[in-house]
N, C-alpha and C positions, 0 to 999 in steps of 0.2 A: 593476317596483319603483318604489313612488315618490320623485319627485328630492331630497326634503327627508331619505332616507336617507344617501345621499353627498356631503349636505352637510354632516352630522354631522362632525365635523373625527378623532372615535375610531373611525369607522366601520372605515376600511381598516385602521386599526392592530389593532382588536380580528379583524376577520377573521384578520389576517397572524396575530397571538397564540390562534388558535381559538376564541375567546369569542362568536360571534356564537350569538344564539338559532337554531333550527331555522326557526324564522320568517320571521327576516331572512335566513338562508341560502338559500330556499327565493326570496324574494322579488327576493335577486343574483342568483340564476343566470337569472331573467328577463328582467335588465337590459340593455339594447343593449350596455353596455360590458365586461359583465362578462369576454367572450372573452380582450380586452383583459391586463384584470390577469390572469387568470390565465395567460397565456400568458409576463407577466412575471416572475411568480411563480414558472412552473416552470421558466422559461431560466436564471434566475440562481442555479440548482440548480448548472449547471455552474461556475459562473465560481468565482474565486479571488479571494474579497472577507473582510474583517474580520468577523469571530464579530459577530453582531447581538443583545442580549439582547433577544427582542421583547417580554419581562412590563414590562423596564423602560421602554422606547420608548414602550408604552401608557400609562403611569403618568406618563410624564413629560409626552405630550400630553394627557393628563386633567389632572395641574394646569394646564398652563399655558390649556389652557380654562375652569378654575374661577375663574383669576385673571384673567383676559380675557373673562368672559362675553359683553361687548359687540361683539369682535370680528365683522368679516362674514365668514363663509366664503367663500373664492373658488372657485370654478365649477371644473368637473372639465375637464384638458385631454385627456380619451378622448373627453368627450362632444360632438356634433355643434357645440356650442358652442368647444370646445378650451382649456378651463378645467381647473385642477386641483385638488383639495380639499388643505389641507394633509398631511394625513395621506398620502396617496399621494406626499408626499415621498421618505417610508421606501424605495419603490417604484423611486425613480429612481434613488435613490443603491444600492441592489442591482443592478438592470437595465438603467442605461442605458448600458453598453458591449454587451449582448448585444442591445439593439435596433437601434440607432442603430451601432454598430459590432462586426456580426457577424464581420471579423476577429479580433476578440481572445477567439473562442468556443476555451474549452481544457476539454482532457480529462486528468484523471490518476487516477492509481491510487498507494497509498499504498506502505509495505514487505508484499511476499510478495502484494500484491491484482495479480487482472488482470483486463483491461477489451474486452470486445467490439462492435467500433463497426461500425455498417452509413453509409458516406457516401451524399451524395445522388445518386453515381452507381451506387450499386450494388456498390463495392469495399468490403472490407472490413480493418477492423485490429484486429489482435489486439496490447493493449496489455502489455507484462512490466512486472513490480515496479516500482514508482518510477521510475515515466517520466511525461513530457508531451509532448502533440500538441496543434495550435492550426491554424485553417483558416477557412477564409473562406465558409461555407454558401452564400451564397447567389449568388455568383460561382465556384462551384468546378465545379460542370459544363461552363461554358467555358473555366475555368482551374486545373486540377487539381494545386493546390500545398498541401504538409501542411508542416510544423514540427514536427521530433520532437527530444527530450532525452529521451534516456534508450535503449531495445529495444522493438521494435514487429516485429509479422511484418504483411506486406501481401499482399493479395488482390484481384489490379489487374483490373478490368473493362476489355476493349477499349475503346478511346476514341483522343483526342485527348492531347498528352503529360502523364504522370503525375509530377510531383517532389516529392521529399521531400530538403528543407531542415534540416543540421544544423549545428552552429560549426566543423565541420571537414571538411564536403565536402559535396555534394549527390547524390543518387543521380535517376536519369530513366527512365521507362520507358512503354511504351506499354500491354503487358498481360501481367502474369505473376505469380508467387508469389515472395516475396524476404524478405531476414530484414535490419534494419540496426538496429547497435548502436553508440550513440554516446555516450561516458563517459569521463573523464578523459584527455580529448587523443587519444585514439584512432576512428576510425569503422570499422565493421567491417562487411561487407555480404556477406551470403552469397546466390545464385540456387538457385531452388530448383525451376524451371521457366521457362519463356521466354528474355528476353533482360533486361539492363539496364548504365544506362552509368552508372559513376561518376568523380564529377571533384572534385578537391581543390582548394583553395584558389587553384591559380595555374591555373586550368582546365586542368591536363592531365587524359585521362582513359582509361578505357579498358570494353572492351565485355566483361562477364559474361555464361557463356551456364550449364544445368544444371549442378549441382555445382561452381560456381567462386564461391572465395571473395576476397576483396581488403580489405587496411586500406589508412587514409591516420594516420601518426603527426607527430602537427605542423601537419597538412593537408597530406603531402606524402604519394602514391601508392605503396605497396610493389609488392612483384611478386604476379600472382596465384596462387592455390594451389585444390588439386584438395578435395572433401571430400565427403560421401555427401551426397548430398541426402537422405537420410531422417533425418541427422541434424539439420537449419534446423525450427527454430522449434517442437520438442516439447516446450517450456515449457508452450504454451498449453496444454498435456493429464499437466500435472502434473509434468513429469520433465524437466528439463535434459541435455541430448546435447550433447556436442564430441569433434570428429575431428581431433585433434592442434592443440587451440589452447594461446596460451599463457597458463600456469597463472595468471599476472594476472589475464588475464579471468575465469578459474573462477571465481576467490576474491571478485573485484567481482561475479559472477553471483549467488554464493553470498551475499554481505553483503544485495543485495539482495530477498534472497527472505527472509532469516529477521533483518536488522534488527540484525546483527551488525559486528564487524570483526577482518579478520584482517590480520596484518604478515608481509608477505615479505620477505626479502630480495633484493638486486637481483639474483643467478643463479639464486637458484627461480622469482622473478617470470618468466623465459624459458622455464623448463623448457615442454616439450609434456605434455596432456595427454588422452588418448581413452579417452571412458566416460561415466560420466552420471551423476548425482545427483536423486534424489527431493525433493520438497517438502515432507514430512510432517512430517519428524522433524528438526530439526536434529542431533543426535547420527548420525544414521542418514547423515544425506548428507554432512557432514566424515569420516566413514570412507569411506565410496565412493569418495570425491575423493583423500584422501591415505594410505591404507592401500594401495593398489594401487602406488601411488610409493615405497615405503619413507620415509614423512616422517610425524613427530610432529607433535602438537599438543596445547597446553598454554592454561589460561585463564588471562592473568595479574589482576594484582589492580582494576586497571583493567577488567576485562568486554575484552580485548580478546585473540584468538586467534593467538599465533604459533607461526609455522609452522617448523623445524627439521629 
């Protein structure tokens, strides 16, 4: 491509906004640098940055070149030179945490969306409704540490130690299948194969092996409890399973898969509940859940579902 293209100060704006001729398109993807942008391009897909109007961003670097004709354009900082054209401004302020600081790469999934992630060891996460994970790409094969908010099921490749960091306790493992739920003060961790050690707040901790589940409430350790393992983590195939959890967490399970809310009170919130709920249908999966219990539910005028 030649250099008097990306000197153009609208060049990369008009890419970023799809405007570029077939031409010009034709003639970037020649470019020594172009790898570059686009690799900035498509990283900053993940990240969690402010809505970008790019018709206006264009528009706006076209006047202020109209009324600055005389400006020099500054030299592009991908190119062997280390210059940047103005326009690839836009560039940085998208990208430049997922370049320059591959820590703060995060992953999320909206209400009722779920997300399947292969890391660069090979382990794999399956993410539930309205959650986030955050990780560090390019240091994570020597140091295998993830950050979750929100339900995630994990699919730990043998390795070197595996943790997952949440605001109310950390879970550890070397290599196994495991389910950890972490939402409103609660952490919740169920073993689904292998082994794994969870630790609360004041590092006490304790060792899960199949079928063993365990909360930290506060960030302090309860006791642990027995539960199918073939109940852990069949969200990711459409249909929510619990073996006697309590019914708080349904309803949080529930809010977030269909974007809802429901109001307990504080002795239903304990109640246990074992059975399962579909994803399809919101009508379909609030009867699953509380028709079996003998409990009403009514929508008050608020959009908001309590339970009775």
């Amino acid at each position: 491509m030649k250099e008097d293209l990306l000197q153009d100060d609208t060049f990369l704006a008009r890419w970023l906004a799809g405007e570029l001729t077939e031409s010009e398109m034709q003639q970037f993807r020649m470019h020594p640098d172009y790898i570059y942008f686009e690799q900035l391009a498509r990283t900053s897909k993940n990240l969690a940055v402010p809505q970008i109007d790019k018709q206006k961003v264009l528009a706006n670097i076209k006047r202020q070149k109209s009324t600055n004709p005389k400006t020099s354009p500054t030299r592009t900082f991908f190119s062997r030179r280390f210059f940047i054209p103005a326009a690839a401004m836009l560039f940085l302020i998208i990208g430049y945490f997922a370049i320059f600081h591959p820590s703060d790469m995060l992953l999320s999934t909206g209400v009722g969306e779920q997300l399947t992630h292969t890391l660069p060891d090979d382990s794999k996460i399956y993410l539930n409704a309205n959650a986030q994970i955050s990780y560090d790409p390019k240091k994570f094969t020597q140091q295998r540490i993830i950050k979750l908010e929100g339900e995630a099921l994990f699919e730990v490749s043998k390795g070197n130690s595996f943790i997952v960091k949440t605001n109310y306790g950390q879970v550890e493992v070397l290599g196994t299948v495991f389910s950890v739920y972490s939402r409103n003060n609660v952490l919740l961790v169920s073993c689904k194969s292998g082994q794994v050690q969870v630790s609360d707040q004041s590092q006490n901790h304790h060792i899960l092996e199949k079928g063993d589940r365990i909360r930290t409430i506060a960030g302090i350790l309860q006791h642990k409890e027995s539960v199918s393992p073939e109940s852990i983590g069949t969200w990711k195939e459409g249909k929510s399973s619990f073996d006697s959890e309590e019914l708080q967490i349904v309803a949080t399970t529930l809010e977030q898969q269909f974007g809802i809310s429901i109001e307990l009170n504080a002795s239903l919130a304990r109640e246990r509940f074992s059975g399962s709920f579909l994803h399809k249908d919101l009508d379909t999966a609030l009867k699953m859940v509380f028709d079996p219990m003998g409990l009403k539910y009514n929508k008050s005028a608020n959009g908001v579902y309590i339970i009775q």
